[in-house]
Structures are given as structure tokens and as C-alpha cells.
C-alpha positions, 0 to 999 in steps of 0.5 A: 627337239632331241636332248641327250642327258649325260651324268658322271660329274662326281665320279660316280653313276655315270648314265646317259638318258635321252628325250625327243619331244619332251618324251623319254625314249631311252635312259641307261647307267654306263656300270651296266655295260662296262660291268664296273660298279658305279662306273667310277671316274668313267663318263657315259660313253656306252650308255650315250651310243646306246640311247642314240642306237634305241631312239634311231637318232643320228648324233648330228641330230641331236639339238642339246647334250644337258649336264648336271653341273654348273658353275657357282658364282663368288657371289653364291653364297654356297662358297663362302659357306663351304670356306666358313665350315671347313676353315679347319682344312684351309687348302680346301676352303681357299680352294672354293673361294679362289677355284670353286669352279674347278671341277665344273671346268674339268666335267665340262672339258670332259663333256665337250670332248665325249661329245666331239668323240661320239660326233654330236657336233651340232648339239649345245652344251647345257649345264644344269645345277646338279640339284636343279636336275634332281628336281626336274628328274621328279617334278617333270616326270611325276605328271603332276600338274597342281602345285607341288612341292619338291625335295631334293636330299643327297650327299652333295652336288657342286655346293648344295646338299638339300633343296626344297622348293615347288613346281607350278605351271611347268617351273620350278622355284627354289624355296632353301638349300643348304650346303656342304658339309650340312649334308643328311645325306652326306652324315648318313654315308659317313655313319655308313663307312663306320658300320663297315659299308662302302660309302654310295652302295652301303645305304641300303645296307643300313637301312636294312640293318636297323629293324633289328636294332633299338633306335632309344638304345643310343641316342645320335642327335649329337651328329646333326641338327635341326633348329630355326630353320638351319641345318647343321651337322657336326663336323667334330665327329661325321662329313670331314675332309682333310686330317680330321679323317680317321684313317686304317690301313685297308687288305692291301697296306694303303692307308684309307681315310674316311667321312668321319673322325677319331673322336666318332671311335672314342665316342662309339667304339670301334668300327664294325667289320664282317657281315654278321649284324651284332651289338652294338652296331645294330643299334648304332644303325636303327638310331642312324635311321631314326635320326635321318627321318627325323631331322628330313620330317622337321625340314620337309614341314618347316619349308614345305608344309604349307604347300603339301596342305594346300595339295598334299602332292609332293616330288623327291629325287637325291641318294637320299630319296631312295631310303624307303623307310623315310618315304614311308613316313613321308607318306604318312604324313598329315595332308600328303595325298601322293609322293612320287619317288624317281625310281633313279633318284642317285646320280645316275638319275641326274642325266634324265633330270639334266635333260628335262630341264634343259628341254623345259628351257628350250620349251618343250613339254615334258611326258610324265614317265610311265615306267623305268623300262628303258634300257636295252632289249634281246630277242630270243635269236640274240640269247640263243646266239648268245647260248651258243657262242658262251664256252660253258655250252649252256643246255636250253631250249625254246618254251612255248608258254614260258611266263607259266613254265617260269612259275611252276619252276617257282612253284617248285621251290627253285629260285630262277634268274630272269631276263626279259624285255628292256632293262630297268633304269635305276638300282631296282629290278623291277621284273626285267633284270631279276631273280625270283623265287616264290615268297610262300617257300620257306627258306628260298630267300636264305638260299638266294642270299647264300648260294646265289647273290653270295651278299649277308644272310640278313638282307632283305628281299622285295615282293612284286605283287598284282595290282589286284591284290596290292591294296589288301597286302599292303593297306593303301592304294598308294601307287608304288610302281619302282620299289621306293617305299616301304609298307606295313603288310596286312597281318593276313599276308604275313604269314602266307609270304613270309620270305618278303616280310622284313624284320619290322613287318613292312615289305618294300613293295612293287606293284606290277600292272598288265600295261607296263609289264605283261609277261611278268604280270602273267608269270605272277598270275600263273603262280597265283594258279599254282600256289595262292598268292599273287606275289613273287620274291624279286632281287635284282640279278646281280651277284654281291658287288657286280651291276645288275645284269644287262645282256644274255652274255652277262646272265650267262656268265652270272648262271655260271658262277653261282648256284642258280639251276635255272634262268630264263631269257625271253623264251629261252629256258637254260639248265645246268643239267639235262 
């Protein structure tokens, strides 16, 4: 059976992903190919040409186009809720209650006609909750096959913002959801805007923020809690809607209006603005953190504890199950023997989610997933190709050994942009779309962050490490193949790759294996030889504000306008200089 996943119902993250047989063959967000940051009110159009182009599938083959979003009944209690909890903005919750299907209606309309413009005429159309993808995005492809629990935490999906629940024999049960505005992920964001980020690309930015701050310094539990089982978030100050925004006018005279209130102001002070990280903002972000993991731990255990100590298996997948740190803690939890994080754990992972679900449905049996590679591929007559018709007329030349003449450009201190192989899938470069530069070199991470990637001084950068050495690094044989935890680094280690050391002495690792990576495994062994660790500086290759590269043109036009010396595409090496 083929099944052709789409995303990019709530206007952002749009992607297409694709199934044959219950395995993935093919999966890529649409920013990456029209280079538009979160492809914002755009639907998957490139991505889903791409997906039929790598899996060699005609679009009348195509059996099931599955889509994240679903129609919520009257009956539902998710609307009622939504009514109750914004009675403050009456249009919006008569809205739900009279046209609470609205924006179903518009995606589905939106998805019939991609589906007519690019020729899949025989599929059905599959609507799946947005949740219910997210689950299925993590439980199906984890590979897991006891009983595991499942988590499921973003801003917010048709209605629902949090689901817990178990898959079992293949089928997934629903345990609790809540509903919009009770949203960690959606407090979050509006904490977020306040600390002067955007809203679905300045998480990270948070989280990185906060090691440098003292989480007791100010005490934010006023924003939500936690209590009998119920969440609730406080709609007084975080995850408004309508006059209760606070609004500023922004660089071009339009008033903007935010996820939080100007009783937040008068209680916190002013919004943070600039790259700098200062007082009292750097607290204000630890103690965001701090409460984020508390209030996830308590709903994890209260709903999910009794069946993590029956397998201690656990799945998660939502925005909010890329925080690393929550995962770290998660990890640490009693009787959690293994999480398995979706490495697009976003919106953009809702198109594989919906496609897994929809092909469970129909019957099939879901391949766990082995990797994230599953974007598109160059040859190096196509980088050549591409060297040769770019205006700037690129010095290169073909290298014969070029994973070692990768490391010893590293080892030399230079930092080097690299393509190679199919391109990830998800927000982290995983050794395919990077930039690298070696851990043990003072200084490298300042000038990336500076020179190359043009994004604040304090942001932290990730290693890559062999499998080998992985344990003694970071203290646990944990699998982390995608970036999505972090880990305390072994005091040895600290001091011999300092540059992918965090503030708090955790690092955000990725362990790289000779079966799913070949040629970056070879490169780190290489520069293992050359300087004594097994480890490489990893981020993705991308400037501050773009997506991440896709093609050898879009390198091409990065190396071109940033200070990047060196970038390797396949086996072709370019220079600024001769």
C-alpha cells in the first residue's frame, strides 16, 4: 500500500512524507525547498513532488493521501471547553461552538485541490487528529513493541494541546487530553514572544538561555498549574487571544499583538529586546524552563506512571518533545528504561504521523524508523553542475579521500560547511546539512556563531560522536541517534571539547553509527587520528533565519554570503581562495 502524508494545517511546517508497505521512503519539510522559514500558509506542494520522485511512484498509485486534522464534533468536549475558557473573547468561543470545524473545512478543501493539481486522483482522503499523528509518529516508528506509554505535548492541534495515552499490539488508546488555552506548550511560546523570540522558532533559544539564569531567583508557577489531575493555565497573564493581547507597534509601524497580556508587563517588567542574554531575563528564562519540566513530570506520573513501571518504555512526539532538557529529565526518571523522541517531533512530523496512522487503519505494519536521512540527494556531477553554472564561479576541485580531507581542514581549526547524502528530515542536522568544526579548538564555536551562522554569541552548539566512545562521554548507553536529549558530559571530557559543552555541563549529543552514516563516521574517525577525540562540532548549515540547506545551489549561495573558507559537497571540495 502507498500513503502519502501531508502537513501544514496550522499554517506552518508544512512537509509531505511517504509510506509504501508500511515502510518510510521518503519525508521533507516544504521551507527546504522553497527556502521560506516554516513555509508559513503554504502546503506541501514541493515537498510531496519530491516524496513521489524518491519513492519512483506515479500519483495515480498513490492508495491514501492521510492529513493531521480532523473534524471535532459538538458532542466533543474539546469545544465546549475552548467556549468555556475564552468566554472572555466571545466571537471566538461562539465561533467554536457554531463553526468549530472551520478550519478543518478550509485545510481539507486545501488538500483535495493539492491533490487534484498534482494528479493523485485515485488516492482517498484520510483525515487524522493532529494528535492522534503525533502519537502515531512516535509509537509506530519507535519500534517498540511492549506496552508503551505515549506523549504527546505542543501548542495545539484542532482543540487538543497535551495527550497521554499507550500503544499495545500496534493500537494506540487514548488515556487524557487537554484542551486549548491549557497549553504548556502554548505558556511556553508566550513566555517566548515576552523574552523577545518568535513564537515556533525561539524555543530553542529559551532553553539555551536558561543554564545561565537561576530558576529560584523568581518564582513563575502563577502561569499554570497542575493539581487533581487537571491542567490549567492562566489566561490572566500567557495563551490569550483577542483585547487581552499586549500589543507594540513593531520596525514597520504596524501594531503586533502577542500570546500574553499587559498584566505580564506589570508583573515582569518590560519585554526583553536584543541578542544580549541579561538580567532579569535570563532568569525569567531558567525559571520558564524549570516550570515547564515540572508541571510535564507531574503529568507524565500522574497519567502515565503506572504503565512506565510496568515496561519503562515511553514514546513522545509534539513541539514540546524537542525541549532536551525535559527529555533529559524524563530519561531520569524511576522505571524509564528508554524514550524514543521523533527526531520531527513539530508540525512538520505530523505528515509522517498522519501517514502511519492512516496505513495502521488500512492494515499494514509499520517499519520502525532507522534514521532521519530521508530528504534528497546530489551526485557529485550535480554539485559540479551546480559549481559551474553559480555567478560567483566557485574554485573546486574533485578529492579523492574527502571524509579525511574534511578532518584535517577541522583539524586545522577552520570550520567547514558540509553536504553530503540525503538530507535530514527534522530541524537538526545530523551530519548530512552541517557545519562542522572541531570541539577541541578554542574558539571555533564564537567564530561560527559570529561569522558564519550571524545568530547570538550565547547559543550553544552540539557534538556528533562515535558510538565507540559515546558511553564514556556521556555516562549511559542511552540511544541518542537525532539530537533530541541532552546529557551530563563526563568530567574527563569537559575540558578536551569544551566548545559543545553547555553552560550547565550537559551537551546535546548525536551518536553516529557506521550503519546509518558512513562517511561522516569516517570523517570523525579521521579526526579522532588527527587530534584525540572522536567528536566533531555539529549545526545545522544554515544562516540565522534561513532553513537549513537543501541543494548544492543553496550551499552555494550560503558560502557566498558568510565568511565560511571551505565547504565540501560530496567529494567536491570549494575554496574562496586558490
Amino acid at each position: 500500500m502507498i500513503v502519502l502524508g501531508l502537513s501544514g494545517a496550522l499554517g506552518h511546517d508544512a512537509s509531505a512524507a511517504i509510506l509504501v508497505d508500511g515502510k518510510i521512503i521518503a519525508a521533507a519539510e516544504e521551507e527546504r525547498f522553497i527556502r521560506d522559514k516554516h513555509a508559513k500558509n503554504k502546503f506541501p506542494y514541493e515537498a510531496a513532488k519530491f516524496c513521489l520522485k524518491q519513492a519512483g511512484i506515479k500519483a495515480e498509485d498513490v492508495e491514501i493521501v492521510a492529513f493531521p486534522y480532523a473534524e471535532i464534533p459538538l458532542s466533543s468536549n474539546a469545544r465546549w471547553h475552548y467556549a468555556k475558557r475564552h468566554w472572555y473573547a466571545p466571537d471566538r468561543a461562539l465561533d467554536a461552538l457554531f463553526n468549530g470545524n472551520r478550519r478543518f473545512r478550509r485545510n481539507r478543501d486545501k488538500s483535495l485541490k493539492l491533490m487534484a493539481d498534482l494528479g493523485l486522483s485515485n488516492a482517498k482522503f484520510v483525515p487524522v487528529e493532529h494528535h492522534l499523528a503525533h502519537a502515531s509518529s512516535a509509537y509506530h516508528l519507535s519500534g517498540f513493541k511492549e506496552k508503551t506509554a505515549i506523549v504527546g505535548i505542543d501548542g495545539k492541534g484542532e482543540y487538543a494541546t497535551t495527550f497521554f495515552g499507550y500503544g499495545e499490539n500496534g493500537k494506540i488508546h487514548k488515556i487524557k487530553e487537554f484542551y486549548d488555552p491549557d497549553s504548556l506548550g502554548g505558556m511556553y511560546g508566550a513566555i517566548t514572544e515576552y523574552l523577545g523570540f518568535e513564537m515556533l522558532d525561539g524555543e530553542f533559544k529559551v532553553m539555551g538561555m536558561a543554564p545561565y539564569g537561576d530558576a529560584s531567583k523568581y518564582d513563575l508557577s502563577r502561569l499554570v498549574t497542575f493539581a487533581d489531575g487537571e491542567l490549567k493555565v492562566n489566561t490572566k497573564l500567557v495563551n490569550v487571544v483577542g483585547l487581552r493581547r499586549y500589543k507594540e507597534n513593531g520596525p514597520d509601524g504596524k501594531s503586533k499583538g502577542y500570546y500574553f497580556t499587559p498584566e505580564l508587563i506589570d508583573w515582569l517588567g518590560p519585554k526583553r529586546s536584543g541578542d544580549e542574554i541579561d538580567n532579569p531575563y535570563i532568569h525569567y528564562a531558567a525559571s520558564v524552563q524549570a516550570l515547564l519540566e515540572d508541571v510535564a513530570l507531574k503529568m507524565i506520573d500522574y497519567y502515565l506512571g503506572d504503565i512506565i513501571k510496568e515496561t519503562g518504555k515511553i514514546v513522545m512526539a509534539g513541539g514540546v518533545a524537542l525541549n532536551v532538557k525535559l527529555n533529559q529529565r524524563i530519561i531520569n526518571m524511576p522505571h524509564v528504561k528508554e524514550l524514543f523522541v521523533q527526531p520531527a517531533s513539530g508540525d512538520n512530523g505530523t505528515s509522517l504521523g498522519a501517514a502511519t496512522y492512516a496505513a495502521h487503519l488500512a492494515g499494514e505494519t509499520i517499519h520502525k524508523m532507522e534514521h532521519a536521512y530521508l530528504g534528497p540527494a546530489f551526485s557529485s556531477e550535480e554539485c559540479i553542475a551546480a559549481c559551474e553554472a553559480h555567478p560567483n564561479k566557485p574554485i573546486f576541485t574533485k578529492v579523492d579521500n574527502f571524509p579525511q580531507k574534511a578532518a584535517e581542514l577541522l583539524a586545522a581549526g577552520n570550520p567547514l560547511a558540509w553536504l553530503q547524502g540525503r538530507m535530514e528530515f527534522g530541524p537538526r542536522s545530523l551530519g548530512c546539512r552541517s557545519i562542522l568544526g572541531d570541539p577541541s579548538f578554542p574558539g571555533v564555536a564564537d567564530r561560527i556563531n559570529a561569522q558564519i551562522k550571524y545568530r547570538e554569541r550565547w547559543r550553544p552548539f552540539c557534538p556528533s560522536m562515535l558510538d565507540k566512545v559515546a558511553p564514556e562521554i556521556l555516562q549511559t548507553n542511552h540511544p541518542a541517534p537525532y539530537m533530541t536529549f541532552t546529557f551530563d558530559v563526563a568530567e574527563s571530557w569537559k575540558s578536551r571539547i569544551p566548545e559543545v559543552v553547555h553552560e550547565d555541563g550537559t551537551a546535546r549529543a548525536q551518536v553516529v553509527t557506521h550503519a546509518t552514516n558512513p562517511r561522516y563516521y569516517e570523517l570523525i574517525e579521521h579526526l579522532e587520528k588527527l587530534r584525540g577525540n572522536a567528536v566533531v562540532l555539529n549545526t545545522s548549515l544554515n544562516r540565522r533565519g534561513e532553513p537549513m540547506i537543501c541543494s548544492p545551489t543553496d550551499a552555494l549561495n550560503m558560502f557566498y554570503g558568510c565568511d565560511l573558507e571551505y565547504l565540501m559537497m560530496e567529494d567536491v571540495l570549494v575554496t574562496k581562495k586558490a
